[in-house]
C-alpha positions in Angstrom: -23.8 142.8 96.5 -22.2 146.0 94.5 -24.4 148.6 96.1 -25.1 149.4 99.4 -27.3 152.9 101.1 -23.3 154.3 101.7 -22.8 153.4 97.8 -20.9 151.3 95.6 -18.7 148.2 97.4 -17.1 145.1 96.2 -15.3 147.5 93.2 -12.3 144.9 93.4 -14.5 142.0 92.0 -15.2 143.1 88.3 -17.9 140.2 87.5 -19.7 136.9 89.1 -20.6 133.9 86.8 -24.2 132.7 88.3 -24.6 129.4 86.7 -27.3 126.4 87.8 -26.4 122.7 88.5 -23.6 123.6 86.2 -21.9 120.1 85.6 -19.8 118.5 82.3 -22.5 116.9 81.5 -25.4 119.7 81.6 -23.7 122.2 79.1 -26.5 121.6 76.4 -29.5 122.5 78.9 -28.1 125.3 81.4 -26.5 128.4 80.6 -24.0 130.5 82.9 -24.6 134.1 82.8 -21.9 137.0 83.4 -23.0 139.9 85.2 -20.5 142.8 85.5 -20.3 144.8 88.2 -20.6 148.5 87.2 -18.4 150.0 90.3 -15.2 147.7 89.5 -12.0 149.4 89.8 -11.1 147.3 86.3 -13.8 146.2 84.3 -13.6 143.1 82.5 -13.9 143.9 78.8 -17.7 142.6 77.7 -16.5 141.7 74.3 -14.3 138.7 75.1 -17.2 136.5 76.7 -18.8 135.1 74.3 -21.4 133.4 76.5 -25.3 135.3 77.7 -23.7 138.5 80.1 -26.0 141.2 81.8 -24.4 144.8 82.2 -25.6 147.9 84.1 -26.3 150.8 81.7 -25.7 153.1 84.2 -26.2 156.6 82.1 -29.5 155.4 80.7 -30.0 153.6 84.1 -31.3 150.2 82.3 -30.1 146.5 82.6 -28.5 145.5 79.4 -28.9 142.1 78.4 -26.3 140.4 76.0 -27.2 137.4 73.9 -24.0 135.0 73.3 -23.4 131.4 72.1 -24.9 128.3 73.7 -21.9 127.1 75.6 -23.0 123.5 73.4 -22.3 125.7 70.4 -19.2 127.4 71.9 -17.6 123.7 72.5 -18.6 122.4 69.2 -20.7 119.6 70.9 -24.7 118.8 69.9 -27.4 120.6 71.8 -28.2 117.1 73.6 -25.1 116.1 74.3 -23.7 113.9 75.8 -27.1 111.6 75.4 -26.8 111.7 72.3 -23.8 109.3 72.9 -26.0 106.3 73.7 -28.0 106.7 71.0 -25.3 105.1 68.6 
């Protein structure tokens, strides 16, 4: 949580990576996403992830969402890897 009624919190953690059953072997079907946390005393710069990130737009008070690579893609492996292995 970044926000609470007294206001911002949590300014010393600049992002969180939310991923789901991330494991080696599911990086062609589940994605991590950055979100960046709007308050944080030093951002993390948006432009070096190159993976899906969400980011406050906090003067046009929208949720900005930022397509990247597949992390497949990013690795240089097939979108069904690593089944693809056994198919040889």
């Amino acid at each position: 949580m970044w926000y609470e009624l007294e206001g911002p919190k949590n300014k010393r953690v600049s992002d969180v990576l939310i991923a789901e059953d991330l494991h080696p072997w599911d990086i062609s079907k589940f994605t991590p996403i950055l979100w960046h946390n709007p308050w944080a005393k030093k951002p993390f710069l948006y432009k070096l992830w190159k993976l899906f990130q969400y980011i406050l737009d906090m003067e046009n008070n929208i949720l900005k969402e930022i397509q990247g690579q597949q992390p497949w893609k990013l690795f240089g492996l097939s979108p069904d890897w690593p089944y693809n292995l056994y198919d040889k």
